[in-house]
C-alpha positions as CSV (number, residue, x, y, z in Angstrom):
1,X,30.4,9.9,-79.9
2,X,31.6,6.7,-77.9
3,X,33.5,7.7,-75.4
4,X,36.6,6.4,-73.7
5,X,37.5,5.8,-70.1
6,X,40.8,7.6,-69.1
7,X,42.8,6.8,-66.4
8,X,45.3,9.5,-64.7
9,X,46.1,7.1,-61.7
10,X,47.8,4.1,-61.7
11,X,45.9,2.9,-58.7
12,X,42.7,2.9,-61.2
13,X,44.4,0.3,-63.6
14,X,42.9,-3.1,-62.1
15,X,45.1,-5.3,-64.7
16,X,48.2,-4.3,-62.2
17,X,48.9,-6.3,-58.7
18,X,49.1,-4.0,-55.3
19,X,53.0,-4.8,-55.7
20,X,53.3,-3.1,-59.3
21,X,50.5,-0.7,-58.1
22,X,53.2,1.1,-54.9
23,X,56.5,0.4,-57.4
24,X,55.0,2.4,-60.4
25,X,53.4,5.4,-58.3
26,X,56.7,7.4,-57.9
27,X,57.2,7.0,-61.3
28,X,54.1,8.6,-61.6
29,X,54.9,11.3,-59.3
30,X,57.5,12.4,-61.6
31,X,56.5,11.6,-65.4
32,X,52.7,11.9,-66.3
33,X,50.6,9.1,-66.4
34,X,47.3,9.0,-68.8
35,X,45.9,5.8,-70.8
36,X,42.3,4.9,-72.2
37,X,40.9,1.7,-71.7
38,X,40.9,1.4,-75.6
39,X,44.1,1.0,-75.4
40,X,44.4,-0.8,-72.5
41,X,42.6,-3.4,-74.1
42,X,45.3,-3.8,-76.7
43,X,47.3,-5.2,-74.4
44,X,48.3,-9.0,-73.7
45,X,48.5,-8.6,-69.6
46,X,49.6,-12.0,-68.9
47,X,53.2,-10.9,-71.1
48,X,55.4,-8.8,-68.5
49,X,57.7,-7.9,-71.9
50,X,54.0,-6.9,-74.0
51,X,55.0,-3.9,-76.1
52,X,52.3,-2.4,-75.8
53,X,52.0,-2.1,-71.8
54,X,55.7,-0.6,-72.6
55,X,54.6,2.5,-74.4
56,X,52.2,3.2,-72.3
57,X,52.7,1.6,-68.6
58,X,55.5,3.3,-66.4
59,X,58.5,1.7,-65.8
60,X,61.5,1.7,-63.5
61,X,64.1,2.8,-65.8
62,X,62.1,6.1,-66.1
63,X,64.1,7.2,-62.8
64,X,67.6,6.4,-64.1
65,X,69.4,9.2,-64.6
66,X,70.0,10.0,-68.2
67,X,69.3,12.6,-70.9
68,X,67.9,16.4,-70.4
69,X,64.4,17.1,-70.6
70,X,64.8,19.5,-74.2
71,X,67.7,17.2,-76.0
72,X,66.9,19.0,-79.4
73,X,67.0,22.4,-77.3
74,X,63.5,23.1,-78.4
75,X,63.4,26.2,-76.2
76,X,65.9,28.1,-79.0
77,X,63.6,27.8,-82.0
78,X,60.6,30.2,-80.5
79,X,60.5,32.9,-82.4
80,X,57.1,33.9,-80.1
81,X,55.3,32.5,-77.2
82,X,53.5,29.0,-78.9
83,X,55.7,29.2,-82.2
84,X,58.9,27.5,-83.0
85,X,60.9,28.5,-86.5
86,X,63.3,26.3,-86.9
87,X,63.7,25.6,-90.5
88,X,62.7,28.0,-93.2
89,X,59.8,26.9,-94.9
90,X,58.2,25.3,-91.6
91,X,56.5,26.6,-88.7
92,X,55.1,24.2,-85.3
93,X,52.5,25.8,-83.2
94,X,52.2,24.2,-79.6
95,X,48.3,23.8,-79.4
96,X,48.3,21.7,-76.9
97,X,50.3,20.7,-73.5
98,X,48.2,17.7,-73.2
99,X,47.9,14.2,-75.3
100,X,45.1,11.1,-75.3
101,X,48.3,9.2,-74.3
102,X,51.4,9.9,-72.9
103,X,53.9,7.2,-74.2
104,X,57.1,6.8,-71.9
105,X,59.4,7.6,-74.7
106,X,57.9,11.2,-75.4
107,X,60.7,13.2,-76.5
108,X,58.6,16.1,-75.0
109,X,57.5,15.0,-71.3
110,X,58.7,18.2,-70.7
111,X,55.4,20.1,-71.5
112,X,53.4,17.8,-69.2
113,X,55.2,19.7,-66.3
114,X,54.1,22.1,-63.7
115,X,56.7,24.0,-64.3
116,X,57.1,24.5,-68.0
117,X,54.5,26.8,-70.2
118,X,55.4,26.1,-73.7
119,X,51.5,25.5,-75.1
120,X,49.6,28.6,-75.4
121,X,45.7,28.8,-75.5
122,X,45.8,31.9,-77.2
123,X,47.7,31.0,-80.6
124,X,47.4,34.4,-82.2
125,X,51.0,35.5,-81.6
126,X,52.4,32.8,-83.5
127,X,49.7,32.9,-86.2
128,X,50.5,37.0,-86.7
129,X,54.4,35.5,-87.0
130,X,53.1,32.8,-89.5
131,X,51.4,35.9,-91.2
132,X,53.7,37.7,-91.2
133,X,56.7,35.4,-92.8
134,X,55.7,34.2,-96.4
135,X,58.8,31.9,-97.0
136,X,56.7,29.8,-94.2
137,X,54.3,27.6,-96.2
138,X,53.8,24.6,-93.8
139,X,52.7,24.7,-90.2
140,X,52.4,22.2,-88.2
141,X,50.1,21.9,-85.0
142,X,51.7,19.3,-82.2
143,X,52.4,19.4,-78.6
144,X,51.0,17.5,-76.7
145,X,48.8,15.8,-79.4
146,X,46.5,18.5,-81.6
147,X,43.5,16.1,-81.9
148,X,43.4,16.3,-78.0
149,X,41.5,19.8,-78.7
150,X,38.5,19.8,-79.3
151,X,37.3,20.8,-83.0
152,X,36.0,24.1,-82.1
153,X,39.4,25.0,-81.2
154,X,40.9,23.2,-83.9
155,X,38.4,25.2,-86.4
156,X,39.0,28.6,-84.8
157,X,42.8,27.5,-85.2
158,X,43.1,26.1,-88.7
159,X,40.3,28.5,-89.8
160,X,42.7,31.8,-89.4
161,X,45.7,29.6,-90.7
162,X,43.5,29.1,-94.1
163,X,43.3,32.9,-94.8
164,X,47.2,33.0,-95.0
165,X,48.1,32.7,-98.7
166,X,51.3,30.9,-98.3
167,X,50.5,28.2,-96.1
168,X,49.7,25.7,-98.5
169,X,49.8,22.5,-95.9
170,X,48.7,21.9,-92.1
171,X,50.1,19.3,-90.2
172,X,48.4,17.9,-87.0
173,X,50.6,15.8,-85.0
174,X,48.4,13.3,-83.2
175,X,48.3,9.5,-81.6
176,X,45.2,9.4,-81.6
177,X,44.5,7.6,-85.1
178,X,45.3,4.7,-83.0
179,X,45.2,5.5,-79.2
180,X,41.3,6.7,-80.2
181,X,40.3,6.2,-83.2
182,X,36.6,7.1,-82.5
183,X,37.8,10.6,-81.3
184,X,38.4,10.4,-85.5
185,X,35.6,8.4,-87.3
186,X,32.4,9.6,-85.1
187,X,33.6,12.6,-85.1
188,X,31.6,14.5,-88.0
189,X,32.4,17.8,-87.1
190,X,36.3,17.2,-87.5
191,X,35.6,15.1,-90.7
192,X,33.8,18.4,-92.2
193,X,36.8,20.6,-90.9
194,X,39.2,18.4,-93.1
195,X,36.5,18.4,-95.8
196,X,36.5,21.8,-96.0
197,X,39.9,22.7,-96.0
198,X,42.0,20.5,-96.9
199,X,41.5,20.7,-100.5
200,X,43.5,20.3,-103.9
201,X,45.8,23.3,-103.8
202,X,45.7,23.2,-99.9
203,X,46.1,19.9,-98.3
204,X,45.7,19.1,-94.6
205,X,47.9,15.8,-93.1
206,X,47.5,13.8,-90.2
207,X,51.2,12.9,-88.7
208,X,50.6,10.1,-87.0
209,X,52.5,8.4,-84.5
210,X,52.4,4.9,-85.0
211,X,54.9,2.3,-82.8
212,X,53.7,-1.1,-83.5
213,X,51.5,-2.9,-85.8
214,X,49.1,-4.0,-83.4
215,X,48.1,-0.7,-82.5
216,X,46.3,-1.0,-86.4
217,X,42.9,-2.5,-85.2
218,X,40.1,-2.4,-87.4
219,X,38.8,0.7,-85.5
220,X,42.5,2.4,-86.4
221,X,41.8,1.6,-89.8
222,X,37.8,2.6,-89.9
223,X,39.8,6.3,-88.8
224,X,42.3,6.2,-91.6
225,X,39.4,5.7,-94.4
226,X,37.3,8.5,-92.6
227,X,40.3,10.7,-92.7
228,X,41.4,9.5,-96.2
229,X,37.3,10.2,-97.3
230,X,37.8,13.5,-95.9
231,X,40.8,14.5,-98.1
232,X,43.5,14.0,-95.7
233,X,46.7,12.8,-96.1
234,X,48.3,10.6,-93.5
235,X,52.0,9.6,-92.9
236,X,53.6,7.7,-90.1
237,X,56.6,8.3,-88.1
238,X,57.9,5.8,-85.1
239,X,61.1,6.0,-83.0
240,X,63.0,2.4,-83.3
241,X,62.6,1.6,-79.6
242,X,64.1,-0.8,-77.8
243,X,62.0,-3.7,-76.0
244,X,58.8,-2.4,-78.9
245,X,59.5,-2.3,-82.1
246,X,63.6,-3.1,-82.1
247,X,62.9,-6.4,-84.5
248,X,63.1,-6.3,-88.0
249,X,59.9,-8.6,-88.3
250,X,58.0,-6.1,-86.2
251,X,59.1,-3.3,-88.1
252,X,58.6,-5.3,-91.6
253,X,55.0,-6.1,-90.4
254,X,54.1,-1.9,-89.4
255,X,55.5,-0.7,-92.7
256,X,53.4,-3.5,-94.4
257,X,50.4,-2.7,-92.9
258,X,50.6,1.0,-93.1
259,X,51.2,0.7,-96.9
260,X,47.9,-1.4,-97.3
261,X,45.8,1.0,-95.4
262,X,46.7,3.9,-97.6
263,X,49.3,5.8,-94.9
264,X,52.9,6.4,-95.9
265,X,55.8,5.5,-93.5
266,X,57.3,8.4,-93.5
267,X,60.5,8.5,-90.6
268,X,61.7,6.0,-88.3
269,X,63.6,7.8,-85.5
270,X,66.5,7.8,-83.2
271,X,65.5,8.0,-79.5
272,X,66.1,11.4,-78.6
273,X,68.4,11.0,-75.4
274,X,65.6,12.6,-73.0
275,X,65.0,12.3,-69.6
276,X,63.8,9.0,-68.4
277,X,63.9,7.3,-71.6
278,X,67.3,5.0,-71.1
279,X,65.0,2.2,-71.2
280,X,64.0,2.5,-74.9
281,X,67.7,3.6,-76.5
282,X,69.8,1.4,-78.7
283,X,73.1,1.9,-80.4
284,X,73.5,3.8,-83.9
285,X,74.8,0.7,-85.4
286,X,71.9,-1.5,-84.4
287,X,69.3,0.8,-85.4
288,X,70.5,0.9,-88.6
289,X,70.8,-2.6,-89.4
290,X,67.4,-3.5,-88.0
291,X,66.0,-0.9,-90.2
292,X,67.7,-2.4,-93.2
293,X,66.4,-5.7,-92.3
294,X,63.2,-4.8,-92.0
295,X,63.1,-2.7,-95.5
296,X,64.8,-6.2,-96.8
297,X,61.2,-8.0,-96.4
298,X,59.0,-5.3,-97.0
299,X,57.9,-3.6,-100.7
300,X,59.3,-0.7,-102.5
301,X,56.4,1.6,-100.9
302,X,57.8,0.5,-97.3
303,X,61.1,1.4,-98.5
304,X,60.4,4.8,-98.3
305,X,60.8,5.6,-94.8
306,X,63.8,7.4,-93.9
307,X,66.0,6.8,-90.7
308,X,66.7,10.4,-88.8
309,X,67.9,11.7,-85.8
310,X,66.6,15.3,-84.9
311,X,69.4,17.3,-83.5
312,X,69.3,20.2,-83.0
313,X,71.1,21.0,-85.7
314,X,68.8,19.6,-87.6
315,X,67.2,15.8,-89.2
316,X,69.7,14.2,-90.2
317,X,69.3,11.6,-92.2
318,X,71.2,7.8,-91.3
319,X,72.5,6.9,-94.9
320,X,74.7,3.5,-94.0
321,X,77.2,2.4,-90.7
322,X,78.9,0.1,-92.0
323,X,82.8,-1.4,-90.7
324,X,82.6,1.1,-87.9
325,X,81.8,4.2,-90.0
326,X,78.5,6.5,-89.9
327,X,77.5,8.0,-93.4
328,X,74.9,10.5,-92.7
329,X,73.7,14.0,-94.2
330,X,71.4,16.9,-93.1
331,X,67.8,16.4,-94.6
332,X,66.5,19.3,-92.7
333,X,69.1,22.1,-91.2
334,X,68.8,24.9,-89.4
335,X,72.0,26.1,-90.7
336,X,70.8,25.5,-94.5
337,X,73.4,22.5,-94.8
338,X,70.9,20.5,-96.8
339,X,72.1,18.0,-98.4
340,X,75.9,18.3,-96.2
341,X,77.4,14.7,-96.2
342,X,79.1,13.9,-93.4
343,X,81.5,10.6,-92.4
344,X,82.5,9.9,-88.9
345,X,83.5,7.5,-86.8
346,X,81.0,5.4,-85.3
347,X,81.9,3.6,-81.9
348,X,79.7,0.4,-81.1
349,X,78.6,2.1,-77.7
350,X,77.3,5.7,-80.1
351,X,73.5,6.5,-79.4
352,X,73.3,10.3,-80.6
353,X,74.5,12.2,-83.2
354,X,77.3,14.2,-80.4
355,X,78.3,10.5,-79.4
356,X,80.3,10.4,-83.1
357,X,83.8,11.9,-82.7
358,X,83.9,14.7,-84.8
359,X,80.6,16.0,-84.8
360,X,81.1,18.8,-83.3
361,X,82.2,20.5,-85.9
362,X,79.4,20.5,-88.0
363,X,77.5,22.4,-85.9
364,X,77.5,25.5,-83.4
365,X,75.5,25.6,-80.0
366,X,72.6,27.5,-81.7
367,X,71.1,30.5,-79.0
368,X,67.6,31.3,-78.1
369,X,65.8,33.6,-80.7
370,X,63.9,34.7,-78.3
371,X,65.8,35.2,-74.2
372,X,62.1,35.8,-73.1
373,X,61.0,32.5,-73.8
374,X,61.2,30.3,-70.2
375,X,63.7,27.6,-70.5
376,X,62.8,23.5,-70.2
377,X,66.7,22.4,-71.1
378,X,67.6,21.5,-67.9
379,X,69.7,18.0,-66.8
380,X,67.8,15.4,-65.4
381,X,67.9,15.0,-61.4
């Protein structure tokens, strides 16, 4: 298998002058750093504003202060070390506490912390849990980024997940369909997993996170037809983040290209207000009609994509703002308000879902199911 060249230090990256070298290492200090120089090479150097460099090169406005580190509160959904239960019928399991790339957006730069333990090596708790509760009958492996294991672990993994009845579909969260795609294609081994089990009755997808449509290279979509071969399924999902993606052309040009490689746009996201990603957040109101413009030039098959914030109380889904007015509804809640429409007020300056006047009272401060689970939701300092 080719391999790629990862870089953990910012010193290592020669594309960046001594000046940007000393500015970015604090950053560094504080938020992980870790880039391939597959990616790298994706990058137009010579363009300070390249959105690409921004997903993956630190920035200043990391080190405002903004956000918490767990803004979906994450830590009250474990049900056992490894394994969050959120909604009924799905399950995650944190594999991994590690990705090919760490973006600067990641709504979970907690995990890459000293501090925080939330990825187990030994899964079996949450797999006995799985086993053990039949109304689950997805699971989704994430983290970190599940194709960052290797496929021994991945097969020891989705191998005891198969001999549950009721889990009918496994989800791997992953970046790498476009941060590596050769981790994918000349990988044999992990093509023959998928072969083997995700079958008719049984499917296995690939959630990939996809931000921009250069990332879909010819090597991104060489992985997408050896996944596809194999019998997976693939779907997208991207936050709308500002300074990458925030253009309706961009956005038109992503869902295009995804829907003629075969993989289904499946959310575009609300930035989850986390720490260190001020940088990246946009109002409500423009989301929205960015969105909108961009499903204006695209097909029917880009039109499915669905704008979502997760909250903690669950996705909800961004129907219209229009004339100062959100319409939204839960299309995932941990409260079993599916379906609950909801109108609110929507103030130019609203980012999050608590930002609406009114929202409160849709939804309680949920607790953790489980007080011997460590805690990440701190405020950022």
């Amino acid at each position: 298998m080719k391999k790629v060249k990862y870089f953990t230090d910012v010193n290592k990256v020669k594309h960046l002058s001594e000046h940007e070298k000393k500015t970015l290492k604090p950053i560094t200090e504080k938020f992980v750093f870790r880039v391939n120089d597959y990616y790298m090479d994706l990058i137009d150097w010579n363009d300070p504003h390249d959105p690409i460099r921004k997903l993956v090169i630190p920035n200043e406005g990391e080190l405002l202060e903004y956000g918490r580190w767990d803004a979906s509160d994450e830590d009250t959904n474990y049900v056992v070390p490894g394994c969050q239960h959120k909604y009924s019928t799905t399950a995650l399991l944190i594999v991994s506490e590690v990705c090919g790339s760490y973006c600067r957006y990641c709504f979970r730069k907690r995990l890459f912390r000293n501090d925080v333990k939330e990825a187990m090596s030994d899964v079996t708790p949450g797999i006995r849990y799985i086993a053990e509760t039949p109304e689950i009958n997805n699971v989704l492996l994430t983290g970190g980024d599940s194709l960052i294991l290797a496929t021994s672990k991945l097969r020891i993994i989705i191998e005891q997940l198969r001999q549950i009845d009721h889990v009918k579909i496994i989800r791997l969260g992953s970046k790498m369909p476009v941060f590596n795609p050769m981790r994918i294609y000349e990988d044999e081994e992990l093509l023959e997993l998928i072969r083997t089990y995700s079958t008719e009755e049984k499917r296995i997808y690939v959630m990939a996170h996809i931000n921009h449509p250069r990332e879909i290279t010819a090597e991104a979509k060489r992985g997408f037809r050896a996944l596809h071969e194999a019998g997976a399924i693939v779907v997208n999902q991207t936050p709308v983040l500002k300074g990458i993606n925030d253009d309706p052309a961009v956005l038109a040009e992503l869902l295009d290209k995804l829907s003629w490689a075969g993989v289904t746009p499946y959310y575009f996201f609300i930035n989850r207000p986390v720490a260190g990603n001020r940088d990246f957040v946009l109002p409500l109101s423009q989301v929205y009609r960015i969105v909108e413009d961009a499903k204006a030039r695209t097909s029917g098959l880009g039109k499915r994509v669905r704008l979502s914030m997760s909250h903690t109380s669950g996705k909800i889904e961004i129907l219209a703002i229009e004339e100062g007015t959100a319409y939204l509804k839960y299309h995932q809640s941990r409260d079993n308000q599916y379906g609950k429409f909801m109108k609110l007020a929507c103030p130019d300056e609203a980012e999050w879902f608590d930002d609406l006047p009114g929202s409160e009272v849709y939804w309680n401060k949920p607790k953790k199911k489980n007080e011997a689970i460590v805690s990440a939701n701190e405020i950022f300092d």
